[in-house]
PyMOL Python script that loads the backbone (N, CA, C, O; Angstrom):
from pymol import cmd

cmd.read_pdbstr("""\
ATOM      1  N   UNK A   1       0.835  -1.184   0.000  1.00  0.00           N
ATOM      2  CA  UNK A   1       0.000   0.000   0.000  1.00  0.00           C
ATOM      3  C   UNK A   1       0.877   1.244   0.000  1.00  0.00           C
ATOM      4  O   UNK A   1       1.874   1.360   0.712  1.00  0.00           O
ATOM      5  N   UNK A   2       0.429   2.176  -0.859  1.00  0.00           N
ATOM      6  CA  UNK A   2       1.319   3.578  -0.386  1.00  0.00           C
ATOM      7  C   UNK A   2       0.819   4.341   0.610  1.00  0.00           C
ATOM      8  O   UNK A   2      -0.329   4.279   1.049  1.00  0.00           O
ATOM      9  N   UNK A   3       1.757   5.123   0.994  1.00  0.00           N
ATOM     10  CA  UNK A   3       1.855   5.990   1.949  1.00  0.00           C
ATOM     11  C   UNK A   3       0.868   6.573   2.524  1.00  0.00           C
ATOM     12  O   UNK A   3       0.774   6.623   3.750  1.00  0.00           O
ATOM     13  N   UNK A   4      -0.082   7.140   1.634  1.00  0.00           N
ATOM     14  CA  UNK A   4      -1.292   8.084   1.323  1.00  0.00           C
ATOM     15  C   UNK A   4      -2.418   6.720   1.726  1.00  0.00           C
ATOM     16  O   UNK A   4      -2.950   6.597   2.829  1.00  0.00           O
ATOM     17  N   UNK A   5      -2.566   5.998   0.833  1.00  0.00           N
ATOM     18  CA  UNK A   5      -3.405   4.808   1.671  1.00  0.00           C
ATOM     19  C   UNK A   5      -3.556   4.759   2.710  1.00  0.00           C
ATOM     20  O   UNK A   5      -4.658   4.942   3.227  1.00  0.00           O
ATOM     21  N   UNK A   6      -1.957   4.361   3.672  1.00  0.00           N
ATOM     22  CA  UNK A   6      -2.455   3.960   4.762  1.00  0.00           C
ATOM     23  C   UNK A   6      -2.726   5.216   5.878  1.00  0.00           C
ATOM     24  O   UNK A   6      -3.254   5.163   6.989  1.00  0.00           O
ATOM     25  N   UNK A   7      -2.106   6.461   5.072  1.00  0.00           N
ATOM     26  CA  UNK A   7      -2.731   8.047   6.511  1.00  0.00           C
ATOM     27  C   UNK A   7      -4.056   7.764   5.872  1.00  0.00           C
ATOM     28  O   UNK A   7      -4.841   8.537   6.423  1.00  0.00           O
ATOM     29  N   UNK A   8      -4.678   7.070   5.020  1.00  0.00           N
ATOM     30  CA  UNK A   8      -5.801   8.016   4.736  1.00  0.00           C
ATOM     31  C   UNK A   8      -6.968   6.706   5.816  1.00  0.00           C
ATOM     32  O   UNK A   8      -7.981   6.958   6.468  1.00  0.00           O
ATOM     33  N   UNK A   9      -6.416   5.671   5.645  1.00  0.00           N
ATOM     34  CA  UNK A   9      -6.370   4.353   6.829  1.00  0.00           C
ATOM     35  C   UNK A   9      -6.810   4.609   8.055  1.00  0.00           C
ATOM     36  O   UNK A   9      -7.789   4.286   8.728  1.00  0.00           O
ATOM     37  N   UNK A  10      -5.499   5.512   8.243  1.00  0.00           N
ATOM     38  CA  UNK A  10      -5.618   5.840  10.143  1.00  0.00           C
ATOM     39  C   UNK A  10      -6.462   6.895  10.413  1.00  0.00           C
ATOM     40  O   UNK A  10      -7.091   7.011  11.465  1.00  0.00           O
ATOM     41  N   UNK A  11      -6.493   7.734   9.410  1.00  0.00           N
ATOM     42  CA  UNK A  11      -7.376   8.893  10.015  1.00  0.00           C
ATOM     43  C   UNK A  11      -8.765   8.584   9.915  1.00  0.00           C
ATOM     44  O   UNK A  11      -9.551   9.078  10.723  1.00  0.00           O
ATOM     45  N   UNK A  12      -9.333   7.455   8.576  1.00  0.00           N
ATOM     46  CA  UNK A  12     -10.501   7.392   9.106  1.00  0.00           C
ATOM     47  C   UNK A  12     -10.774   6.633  10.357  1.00  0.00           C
ATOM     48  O   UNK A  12     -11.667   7.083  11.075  1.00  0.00           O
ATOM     49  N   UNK A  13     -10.205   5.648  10.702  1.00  0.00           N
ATOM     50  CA  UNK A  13     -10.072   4.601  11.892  1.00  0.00           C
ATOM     51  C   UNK A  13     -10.149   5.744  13.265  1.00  0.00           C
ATOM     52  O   UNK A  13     -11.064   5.779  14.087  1.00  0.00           O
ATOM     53  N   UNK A  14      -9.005   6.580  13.244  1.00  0.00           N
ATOM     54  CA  UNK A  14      -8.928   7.579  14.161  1.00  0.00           C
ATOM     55  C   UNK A  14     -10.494   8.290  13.990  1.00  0.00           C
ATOM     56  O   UNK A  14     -11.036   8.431  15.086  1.00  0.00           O
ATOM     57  N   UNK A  15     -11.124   8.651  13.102  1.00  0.00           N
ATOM     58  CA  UNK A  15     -12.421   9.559  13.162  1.00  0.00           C
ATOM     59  C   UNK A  15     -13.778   8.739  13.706  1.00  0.00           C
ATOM     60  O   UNK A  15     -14.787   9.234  14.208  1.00  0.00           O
ATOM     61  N   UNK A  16     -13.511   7.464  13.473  1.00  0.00           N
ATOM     62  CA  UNK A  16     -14.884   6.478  13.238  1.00  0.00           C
ATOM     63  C   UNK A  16     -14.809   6.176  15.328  1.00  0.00           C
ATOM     64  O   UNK A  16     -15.618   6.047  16.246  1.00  0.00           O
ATOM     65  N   UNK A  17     -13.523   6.193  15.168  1.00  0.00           N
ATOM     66  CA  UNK A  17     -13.382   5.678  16.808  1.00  0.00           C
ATOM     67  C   UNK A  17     -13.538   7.061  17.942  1.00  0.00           C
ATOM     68  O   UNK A  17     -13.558   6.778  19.140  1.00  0.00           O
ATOM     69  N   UNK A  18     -13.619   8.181  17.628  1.00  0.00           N
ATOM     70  CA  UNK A  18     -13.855   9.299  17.984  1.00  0.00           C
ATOM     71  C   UNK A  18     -14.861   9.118  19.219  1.00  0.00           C
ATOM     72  O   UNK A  18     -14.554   8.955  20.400  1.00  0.00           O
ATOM     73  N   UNK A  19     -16.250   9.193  18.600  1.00  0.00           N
ATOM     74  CA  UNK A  19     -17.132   9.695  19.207  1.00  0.00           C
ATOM     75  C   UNK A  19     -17.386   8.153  20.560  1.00  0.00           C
ATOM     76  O   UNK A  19     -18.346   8.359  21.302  1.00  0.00           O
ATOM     77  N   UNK A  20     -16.603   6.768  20.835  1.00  0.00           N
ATOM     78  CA  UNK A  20     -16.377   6.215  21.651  1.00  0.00           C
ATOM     79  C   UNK A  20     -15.348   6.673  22.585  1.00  0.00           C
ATOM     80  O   UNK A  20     -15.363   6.336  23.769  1.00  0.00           O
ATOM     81  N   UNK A  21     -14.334   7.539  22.010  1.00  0.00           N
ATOM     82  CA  UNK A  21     -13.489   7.696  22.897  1.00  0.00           C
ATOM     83  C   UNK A  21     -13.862   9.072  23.791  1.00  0.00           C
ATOM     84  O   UNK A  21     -13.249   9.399  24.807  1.00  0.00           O
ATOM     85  N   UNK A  22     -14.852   9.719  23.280  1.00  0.00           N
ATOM     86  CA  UNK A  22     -15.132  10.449  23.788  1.00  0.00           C
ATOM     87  C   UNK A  22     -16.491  10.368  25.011  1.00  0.00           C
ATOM     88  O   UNK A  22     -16.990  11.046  25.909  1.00  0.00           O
ATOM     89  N   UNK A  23     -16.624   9.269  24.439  1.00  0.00           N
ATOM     90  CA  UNK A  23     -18.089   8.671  25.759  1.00  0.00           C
ATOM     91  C   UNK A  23     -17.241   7.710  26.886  1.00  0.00           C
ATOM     92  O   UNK A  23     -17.727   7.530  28.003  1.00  0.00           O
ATOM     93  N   UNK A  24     -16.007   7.142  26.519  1.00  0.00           N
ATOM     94  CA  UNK A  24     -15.457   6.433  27.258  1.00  0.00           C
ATOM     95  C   UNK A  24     -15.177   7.467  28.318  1.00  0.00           C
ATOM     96  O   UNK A  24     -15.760   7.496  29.402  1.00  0.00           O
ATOM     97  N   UNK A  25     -13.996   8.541  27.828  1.00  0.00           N
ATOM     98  CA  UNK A  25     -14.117   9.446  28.803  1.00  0.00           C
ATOM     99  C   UNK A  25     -14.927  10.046  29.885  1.00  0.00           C
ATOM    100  O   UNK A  25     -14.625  10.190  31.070  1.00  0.00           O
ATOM    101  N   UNK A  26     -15.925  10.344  29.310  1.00  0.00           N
ATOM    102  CA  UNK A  26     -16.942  10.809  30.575  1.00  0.00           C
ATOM    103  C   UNK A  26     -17.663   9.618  31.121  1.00  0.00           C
ATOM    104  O   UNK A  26     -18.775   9.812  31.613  1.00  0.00           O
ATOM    105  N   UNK A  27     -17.200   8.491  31.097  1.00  0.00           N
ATOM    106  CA  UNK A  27     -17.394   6.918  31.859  1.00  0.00           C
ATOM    107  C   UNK A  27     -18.774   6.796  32.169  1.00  0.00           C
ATOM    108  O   UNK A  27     -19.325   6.333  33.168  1.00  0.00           O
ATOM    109  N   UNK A  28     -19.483   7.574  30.550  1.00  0.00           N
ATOM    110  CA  UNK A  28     -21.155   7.160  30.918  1.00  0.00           C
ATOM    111  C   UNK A  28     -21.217   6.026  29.717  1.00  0.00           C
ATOM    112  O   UNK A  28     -21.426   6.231  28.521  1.00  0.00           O
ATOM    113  N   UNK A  29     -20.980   4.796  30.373  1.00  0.00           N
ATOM    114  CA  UNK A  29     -21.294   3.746  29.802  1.00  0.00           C
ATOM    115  C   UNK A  29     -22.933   3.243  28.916  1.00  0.00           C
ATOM    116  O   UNK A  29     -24.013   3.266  29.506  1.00  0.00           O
ATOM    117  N   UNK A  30     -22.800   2.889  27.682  1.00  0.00           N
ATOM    118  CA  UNK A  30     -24.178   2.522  27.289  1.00  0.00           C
ATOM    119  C   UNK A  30     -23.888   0.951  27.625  1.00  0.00           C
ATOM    120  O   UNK A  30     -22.919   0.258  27.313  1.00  0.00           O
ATOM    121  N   UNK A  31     -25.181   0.596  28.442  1.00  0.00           N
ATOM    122  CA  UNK A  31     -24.984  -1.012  28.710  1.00  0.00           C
ATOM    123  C   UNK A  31     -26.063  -1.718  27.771  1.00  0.00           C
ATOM    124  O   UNK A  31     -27.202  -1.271  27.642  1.00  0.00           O
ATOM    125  N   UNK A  32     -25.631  -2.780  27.177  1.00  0.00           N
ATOM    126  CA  UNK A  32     -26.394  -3.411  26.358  1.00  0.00           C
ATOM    127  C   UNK A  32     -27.414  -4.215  26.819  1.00  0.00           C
ATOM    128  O   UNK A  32     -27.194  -5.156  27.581  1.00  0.00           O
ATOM    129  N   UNK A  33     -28.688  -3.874  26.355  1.00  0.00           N
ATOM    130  CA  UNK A  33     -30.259  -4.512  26.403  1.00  0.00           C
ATOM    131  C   UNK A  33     -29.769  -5.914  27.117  1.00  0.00           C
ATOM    132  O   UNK A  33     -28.620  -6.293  27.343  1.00  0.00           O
ATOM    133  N   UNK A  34     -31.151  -6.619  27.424  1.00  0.00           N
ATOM    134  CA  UNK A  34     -31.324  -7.559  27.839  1.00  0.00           C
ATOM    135  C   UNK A  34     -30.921  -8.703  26.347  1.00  0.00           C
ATOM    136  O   UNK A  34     -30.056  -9.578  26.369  1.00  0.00           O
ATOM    137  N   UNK A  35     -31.745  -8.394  25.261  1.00  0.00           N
ATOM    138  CA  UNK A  35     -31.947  -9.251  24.666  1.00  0.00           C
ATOM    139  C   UNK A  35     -30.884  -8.889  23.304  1.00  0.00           C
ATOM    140  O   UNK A  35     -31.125  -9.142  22.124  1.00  0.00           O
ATOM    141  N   UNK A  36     -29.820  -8.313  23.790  1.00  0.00           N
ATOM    142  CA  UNK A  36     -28.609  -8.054  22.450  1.00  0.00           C
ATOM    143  C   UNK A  36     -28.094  -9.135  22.512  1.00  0.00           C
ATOM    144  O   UNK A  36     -27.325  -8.859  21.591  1.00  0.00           O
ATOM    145  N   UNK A  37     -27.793 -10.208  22.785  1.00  0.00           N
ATOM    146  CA  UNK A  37     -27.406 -11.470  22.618  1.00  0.00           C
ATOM    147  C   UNK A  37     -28.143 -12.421  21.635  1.00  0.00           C
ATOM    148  O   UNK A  37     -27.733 -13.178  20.755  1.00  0.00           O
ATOM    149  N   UNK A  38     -29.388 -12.106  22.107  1.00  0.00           N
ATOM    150  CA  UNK A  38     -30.293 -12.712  20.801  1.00  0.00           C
ATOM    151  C   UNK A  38     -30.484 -12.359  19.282  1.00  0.00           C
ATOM    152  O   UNK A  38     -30.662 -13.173  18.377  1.00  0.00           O
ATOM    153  N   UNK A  39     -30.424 -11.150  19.186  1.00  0.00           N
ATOM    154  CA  UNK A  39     -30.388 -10.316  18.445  1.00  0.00           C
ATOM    155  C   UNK A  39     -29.636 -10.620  17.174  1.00  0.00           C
ATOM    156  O   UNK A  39     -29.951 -10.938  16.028  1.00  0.00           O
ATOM    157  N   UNK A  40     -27.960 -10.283  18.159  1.00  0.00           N
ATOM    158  CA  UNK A  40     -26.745 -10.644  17.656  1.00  0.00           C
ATOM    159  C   UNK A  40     -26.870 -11.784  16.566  1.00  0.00           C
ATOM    160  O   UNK A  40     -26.886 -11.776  15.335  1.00  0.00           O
ATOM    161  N   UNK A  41     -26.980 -13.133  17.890  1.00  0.00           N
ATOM    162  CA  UNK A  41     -27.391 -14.283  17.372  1.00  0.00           C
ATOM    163  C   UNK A  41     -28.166 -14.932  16.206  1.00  0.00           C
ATOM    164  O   UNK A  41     -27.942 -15.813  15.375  1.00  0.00           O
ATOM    165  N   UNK A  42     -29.114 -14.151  16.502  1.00  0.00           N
ATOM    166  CA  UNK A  42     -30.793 -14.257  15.179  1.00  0.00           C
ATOM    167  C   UNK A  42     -29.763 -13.391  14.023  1.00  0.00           C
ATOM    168  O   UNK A  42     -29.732 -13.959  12.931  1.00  0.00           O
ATOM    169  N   UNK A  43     -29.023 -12.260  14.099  1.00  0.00           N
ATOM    170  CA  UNK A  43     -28.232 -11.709  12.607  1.00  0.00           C
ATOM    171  C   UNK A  43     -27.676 -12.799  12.098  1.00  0.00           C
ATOM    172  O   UNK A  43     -27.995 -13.525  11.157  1.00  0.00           O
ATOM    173  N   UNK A  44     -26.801 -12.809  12.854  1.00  0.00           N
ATOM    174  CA  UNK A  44     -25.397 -14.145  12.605  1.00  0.00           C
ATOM    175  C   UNK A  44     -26.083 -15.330  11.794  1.00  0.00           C
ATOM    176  O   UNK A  44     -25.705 -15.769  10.708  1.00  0.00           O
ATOM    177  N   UNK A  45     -27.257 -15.788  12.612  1.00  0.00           N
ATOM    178  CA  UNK A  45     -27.877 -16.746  11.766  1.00  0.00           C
ATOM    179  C   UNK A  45     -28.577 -16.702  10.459  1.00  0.00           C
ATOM    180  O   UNK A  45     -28.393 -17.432   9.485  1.00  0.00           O
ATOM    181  N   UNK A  46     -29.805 -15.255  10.672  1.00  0.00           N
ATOM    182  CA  UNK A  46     -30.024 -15.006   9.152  1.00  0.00           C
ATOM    183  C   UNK A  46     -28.628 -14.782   7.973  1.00  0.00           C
ATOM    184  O   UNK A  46     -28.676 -15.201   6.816  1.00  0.00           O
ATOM    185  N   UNK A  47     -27.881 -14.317   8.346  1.00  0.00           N
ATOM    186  CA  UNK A  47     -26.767 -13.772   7.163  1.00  0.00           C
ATOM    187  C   UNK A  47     -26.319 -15.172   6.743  1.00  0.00           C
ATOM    188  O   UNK A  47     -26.178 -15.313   5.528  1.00  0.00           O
ATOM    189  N   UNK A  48     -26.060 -16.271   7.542  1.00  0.00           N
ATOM    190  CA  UNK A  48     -25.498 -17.481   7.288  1.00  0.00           C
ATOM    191  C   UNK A  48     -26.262 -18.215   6.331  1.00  0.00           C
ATOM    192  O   UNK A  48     -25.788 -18.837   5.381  1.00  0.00           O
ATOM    193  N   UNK A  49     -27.986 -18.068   6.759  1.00  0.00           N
ATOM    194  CA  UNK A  49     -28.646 -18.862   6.333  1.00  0.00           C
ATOM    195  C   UNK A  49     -28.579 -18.176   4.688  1.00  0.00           C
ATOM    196  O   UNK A  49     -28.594 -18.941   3.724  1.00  0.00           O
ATOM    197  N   UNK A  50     -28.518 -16.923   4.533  1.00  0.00           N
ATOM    198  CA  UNK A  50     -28.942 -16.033   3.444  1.00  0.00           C
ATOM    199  C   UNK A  50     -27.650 -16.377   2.414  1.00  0.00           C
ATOM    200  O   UNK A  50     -27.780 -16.446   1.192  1.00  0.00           O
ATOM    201  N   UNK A  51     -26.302 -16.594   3.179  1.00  0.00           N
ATOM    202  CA  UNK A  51     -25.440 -17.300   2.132  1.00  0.00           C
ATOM    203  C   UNK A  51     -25.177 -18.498   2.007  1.00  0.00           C
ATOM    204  O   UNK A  51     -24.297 -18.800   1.200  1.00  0.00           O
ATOM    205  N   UNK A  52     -25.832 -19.503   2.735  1.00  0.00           N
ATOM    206  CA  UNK A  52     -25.977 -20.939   2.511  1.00  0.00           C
ATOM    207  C   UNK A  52     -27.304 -21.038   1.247  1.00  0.00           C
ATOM    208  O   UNK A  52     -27.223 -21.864   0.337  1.00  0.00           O
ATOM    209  N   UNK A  53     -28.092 -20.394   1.330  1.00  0.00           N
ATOM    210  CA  UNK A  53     -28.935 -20.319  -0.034  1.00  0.00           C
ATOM    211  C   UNK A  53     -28.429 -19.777  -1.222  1.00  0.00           C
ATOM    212  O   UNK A  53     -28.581 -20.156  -2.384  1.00  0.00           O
ATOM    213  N   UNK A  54     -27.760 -18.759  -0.722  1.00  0.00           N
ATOM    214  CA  UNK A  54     -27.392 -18.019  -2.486  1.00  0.00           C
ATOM    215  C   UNK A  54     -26.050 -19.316  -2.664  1.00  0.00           C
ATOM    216  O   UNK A  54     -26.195 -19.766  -3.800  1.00  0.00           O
ATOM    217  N   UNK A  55     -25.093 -19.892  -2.108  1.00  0.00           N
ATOM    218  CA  UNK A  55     -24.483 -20.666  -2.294  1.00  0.00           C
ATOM    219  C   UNK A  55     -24.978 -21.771  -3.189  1.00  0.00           C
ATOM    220  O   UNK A  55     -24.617 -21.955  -4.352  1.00  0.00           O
ATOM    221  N   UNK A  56     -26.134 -22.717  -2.285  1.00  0.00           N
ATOM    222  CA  UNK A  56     -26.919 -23.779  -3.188  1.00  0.00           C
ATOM    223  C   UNK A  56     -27.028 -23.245  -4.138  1.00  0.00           C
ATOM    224  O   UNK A  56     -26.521 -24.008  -4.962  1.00  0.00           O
ATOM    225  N   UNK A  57     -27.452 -22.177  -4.761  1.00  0.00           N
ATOM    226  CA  UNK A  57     -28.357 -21.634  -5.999  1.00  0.00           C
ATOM    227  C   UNK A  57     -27.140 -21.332  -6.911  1.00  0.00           C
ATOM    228  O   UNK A  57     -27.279 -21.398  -8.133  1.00  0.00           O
ATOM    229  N   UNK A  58     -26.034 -21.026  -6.391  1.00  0.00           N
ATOM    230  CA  UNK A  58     -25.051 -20.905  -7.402  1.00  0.00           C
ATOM    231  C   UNK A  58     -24.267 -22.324  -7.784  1.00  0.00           C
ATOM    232  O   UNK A  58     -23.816 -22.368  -8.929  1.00  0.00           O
ATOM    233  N   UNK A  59     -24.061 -23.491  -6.932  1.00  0.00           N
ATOM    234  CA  UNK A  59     -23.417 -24.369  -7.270  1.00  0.00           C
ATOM    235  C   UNK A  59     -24.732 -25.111  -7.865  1.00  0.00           C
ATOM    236  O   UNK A  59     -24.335 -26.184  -8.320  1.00  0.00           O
ATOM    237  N   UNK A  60     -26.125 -24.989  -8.050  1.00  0.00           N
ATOM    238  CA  UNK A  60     -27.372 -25.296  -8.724  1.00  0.00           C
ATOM    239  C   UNK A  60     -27.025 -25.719 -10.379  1.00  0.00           C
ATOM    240  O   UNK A  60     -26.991 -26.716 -11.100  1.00  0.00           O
ATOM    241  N   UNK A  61     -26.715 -23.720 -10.459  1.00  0.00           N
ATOM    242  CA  UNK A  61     -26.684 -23.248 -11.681  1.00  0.00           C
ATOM    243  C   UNK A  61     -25.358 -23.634 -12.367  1.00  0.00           C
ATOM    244  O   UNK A  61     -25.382 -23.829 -13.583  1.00  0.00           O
ATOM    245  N   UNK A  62     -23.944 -23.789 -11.530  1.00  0.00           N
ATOM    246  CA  UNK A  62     -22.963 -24.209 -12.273  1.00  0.00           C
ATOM    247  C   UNK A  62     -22.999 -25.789 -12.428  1.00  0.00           C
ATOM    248  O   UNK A  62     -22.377 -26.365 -13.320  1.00  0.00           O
ATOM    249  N   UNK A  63     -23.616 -26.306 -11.682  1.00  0.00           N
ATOM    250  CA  UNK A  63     -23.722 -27.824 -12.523  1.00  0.00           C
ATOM    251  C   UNK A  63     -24.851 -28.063 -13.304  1.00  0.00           C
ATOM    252  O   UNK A  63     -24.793 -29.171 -13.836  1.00  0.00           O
ATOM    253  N   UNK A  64     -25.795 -27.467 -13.550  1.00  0.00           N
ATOM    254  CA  UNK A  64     -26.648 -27.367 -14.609  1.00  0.00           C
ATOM    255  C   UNK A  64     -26.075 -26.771 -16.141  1.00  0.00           C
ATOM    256  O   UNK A  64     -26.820 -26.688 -17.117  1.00  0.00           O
ATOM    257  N   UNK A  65     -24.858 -26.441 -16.159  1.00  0.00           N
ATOM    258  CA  UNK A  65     -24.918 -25.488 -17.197  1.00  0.00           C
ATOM    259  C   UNK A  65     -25.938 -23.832 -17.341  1.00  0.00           C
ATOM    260  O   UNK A  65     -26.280 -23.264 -18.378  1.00  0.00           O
ATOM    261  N   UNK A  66     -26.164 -23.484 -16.120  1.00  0.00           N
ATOM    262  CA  UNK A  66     -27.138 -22.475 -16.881  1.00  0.00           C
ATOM    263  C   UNK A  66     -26.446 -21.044 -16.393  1.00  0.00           C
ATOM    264  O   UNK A  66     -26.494 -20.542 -15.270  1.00  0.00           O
ATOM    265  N   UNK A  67     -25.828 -20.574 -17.517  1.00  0.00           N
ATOM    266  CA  UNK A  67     -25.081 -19.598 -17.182  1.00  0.00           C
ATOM    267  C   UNK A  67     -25.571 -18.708 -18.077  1.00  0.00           C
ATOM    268  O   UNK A  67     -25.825 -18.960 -19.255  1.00  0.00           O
ATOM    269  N   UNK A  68     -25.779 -17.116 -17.237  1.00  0.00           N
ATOM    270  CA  UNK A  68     -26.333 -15.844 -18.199  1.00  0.00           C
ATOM    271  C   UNK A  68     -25.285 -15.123 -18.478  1.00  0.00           C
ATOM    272  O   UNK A  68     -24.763 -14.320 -17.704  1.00  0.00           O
ATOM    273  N   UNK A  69     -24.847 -15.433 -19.851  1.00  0.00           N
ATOM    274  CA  UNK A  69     -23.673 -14.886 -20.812  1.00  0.00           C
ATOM    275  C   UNK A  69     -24.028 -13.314 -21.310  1.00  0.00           C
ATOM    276  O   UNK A  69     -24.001 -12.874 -22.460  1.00  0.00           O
ATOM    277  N   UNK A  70     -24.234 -12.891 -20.553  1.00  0.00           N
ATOM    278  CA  UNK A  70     -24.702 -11.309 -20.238  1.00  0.00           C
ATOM    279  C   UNK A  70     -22.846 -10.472 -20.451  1.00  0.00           C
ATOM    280  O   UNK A  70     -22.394  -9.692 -21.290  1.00  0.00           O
ATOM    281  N   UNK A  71     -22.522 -10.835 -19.794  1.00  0.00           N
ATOM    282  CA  UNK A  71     -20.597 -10.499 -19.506  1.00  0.00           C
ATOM    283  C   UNK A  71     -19.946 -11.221 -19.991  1.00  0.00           C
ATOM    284  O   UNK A  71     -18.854 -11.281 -19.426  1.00  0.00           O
ATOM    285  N   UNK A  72     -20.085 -12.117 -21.146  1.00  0.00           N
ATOM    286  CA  UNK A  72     -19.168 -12.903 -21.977  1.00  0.00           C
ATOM    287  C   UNK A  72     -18.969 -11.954 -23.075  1.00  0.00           C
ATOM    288  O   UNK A  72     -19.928 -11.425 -23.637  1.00  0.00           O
ATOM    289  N   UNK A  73     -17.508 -11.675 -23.462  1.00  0.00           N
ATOM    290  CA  UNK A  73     -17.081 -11.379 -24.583  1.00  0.00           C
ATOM    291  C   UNK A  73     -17.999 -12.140 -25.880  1.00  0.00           C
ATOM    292  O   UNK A  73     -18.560 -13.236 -25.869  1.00  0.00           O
ATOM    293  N   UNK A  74     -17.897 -10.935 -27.167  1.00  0.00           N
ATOM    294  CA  UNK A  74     -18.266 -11.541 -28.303  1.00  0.00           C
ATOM    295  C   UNK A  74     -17.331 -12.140 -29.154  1.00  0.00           C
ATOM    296  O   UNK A  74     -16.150 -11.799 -29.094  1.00  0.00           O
ATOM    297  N   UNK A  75     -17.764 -13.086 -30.025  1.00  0.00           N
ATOM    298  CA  UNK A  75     -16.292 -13.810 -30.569  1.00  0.00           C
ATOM    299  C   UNK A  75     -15.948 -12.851 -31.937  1.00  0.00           C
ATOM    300  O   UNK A  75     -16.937 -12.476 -32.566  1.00  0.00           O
ATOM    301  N   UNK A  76     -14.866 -12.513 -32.342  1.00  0.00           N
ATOM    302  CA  UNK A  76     -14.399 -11.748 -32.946  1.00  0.00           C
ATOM    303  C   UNK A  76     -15.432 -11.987 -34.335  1.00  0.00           C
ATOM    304  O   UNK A  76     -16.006 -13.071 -34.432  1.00  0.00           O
ATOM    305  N   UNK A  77     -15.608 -11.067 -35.257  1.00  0.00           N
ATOM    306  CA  UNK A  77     -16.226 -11.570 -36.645  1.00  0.00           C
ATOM    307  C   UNK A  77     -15.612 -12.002 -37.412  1.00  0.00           C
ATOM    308  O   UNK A  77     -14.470 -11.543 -37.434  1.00  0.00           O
ATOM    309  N   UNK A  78     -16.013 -13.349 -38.724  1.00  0.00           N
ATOM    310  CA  UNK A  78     -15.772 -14.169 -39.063  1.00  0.00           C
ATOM    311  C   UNK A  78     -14.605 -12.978 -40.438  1.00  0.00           C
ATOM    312  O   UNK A  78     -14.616 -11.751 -40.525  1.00  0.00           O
ATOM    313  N   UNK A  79     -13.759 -14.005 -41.282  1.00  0.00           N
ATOM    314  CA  UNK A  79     -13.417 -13.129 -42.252  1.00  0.00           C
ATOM    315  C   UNK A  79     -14.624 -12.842 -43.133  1.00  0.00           C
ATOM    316  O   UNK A  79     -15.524 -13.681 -43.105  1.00  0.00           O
ATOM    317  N   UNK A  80     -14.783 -11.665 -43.990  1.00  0.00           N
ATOM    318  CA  UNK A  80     -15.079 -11.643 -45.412  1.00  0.00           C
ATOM    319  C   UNK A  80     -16.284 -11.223 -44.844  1.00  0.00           C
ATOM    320  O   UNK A  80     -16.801 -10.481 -45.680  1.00  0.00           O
ATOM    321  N   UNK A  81     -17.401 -11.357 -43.309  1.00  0.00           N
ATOM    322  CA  UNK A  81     -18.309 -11.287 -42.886  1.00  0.00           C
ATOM    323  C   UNK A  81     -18.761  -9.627 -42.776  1.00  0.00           C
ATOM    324  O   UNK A  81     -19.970  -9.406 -42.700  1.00  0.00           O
ATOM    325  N   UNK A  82     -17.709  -8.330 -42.766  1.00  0.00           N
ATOM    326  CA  UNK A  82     -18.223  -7.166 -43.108  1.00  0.00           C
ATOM    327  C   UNK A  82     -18.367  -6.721 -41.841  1.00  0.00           C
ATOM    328  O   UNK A  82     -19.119  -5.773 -41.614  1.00  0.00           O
ATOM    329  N   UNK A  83     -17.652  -7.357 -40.824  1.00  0.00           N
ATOM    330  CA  UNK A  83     -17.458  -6.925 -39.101  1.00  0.00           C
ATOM    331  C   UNK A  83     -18.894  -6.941 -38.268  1.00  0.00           C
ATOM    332  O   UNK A  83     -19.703  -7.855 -38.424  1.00  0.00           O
ATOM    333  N   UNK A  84     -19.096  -5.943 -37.461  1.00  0.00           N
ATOM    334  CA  UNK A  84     -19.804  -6.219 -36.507  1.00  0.00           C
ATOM    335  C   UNK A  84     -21.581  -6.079 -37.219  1.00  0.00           C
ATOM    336  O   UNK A  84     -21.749  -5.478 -38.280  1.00  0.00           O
ATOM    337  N   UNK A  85     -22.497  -6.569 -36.633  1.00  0.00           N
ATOM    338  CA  UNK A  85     -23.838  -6.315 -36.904  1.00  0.00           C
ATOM    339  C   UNK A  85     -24.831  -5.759 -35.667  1.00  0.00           C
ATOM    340  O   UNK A  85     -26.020  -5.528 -35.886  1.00  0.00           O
TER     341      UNK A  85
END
""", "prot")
cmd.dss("prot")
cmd.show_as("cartoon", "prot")
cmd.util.cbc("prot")
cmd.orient("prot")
């Protein structure tokens, strides 16, 4: 990485962490809910579940053959054919 990368790295890290270091200071703690554990938990699980499906659906489609050639290059034009149409 150059130079500039990584100040540009720290200072956001330094800005994002700001407004904690500034609540740490005045030691008015936010204490977390009863039920942020669950919460947590129930994310962790939807996101997992949400890429264990798009997963199936992609290894679906690559052993089916069914691929949308949307982003495939075109094959060059033939000779004598008068180029693109």
């Amino acid at each position: 990485m150059s130079r500039r990368r990584v100040a540009a790295a720290g200072i956001g890290v330094a800005a994002a962490l700001l407004p904690s270091l500034a609540i740490a200071q005045e030691s008015r703690a936010i204490d977390a809910p009863d039920n942020a554990v669950g919460a947590v938990l129930g994310t962790v699980g939807a996101l997992v579940a949400l890429f264990a499906v798009g997963s199936i659906g992609y290894l679906y489609l690559r052993l089916r053959g069914l691929e949308w050639g949307f982003q495939k290059k075109e094959p060059p034009p033939e000779p004598g054919s008068g180029g693109h149409q």
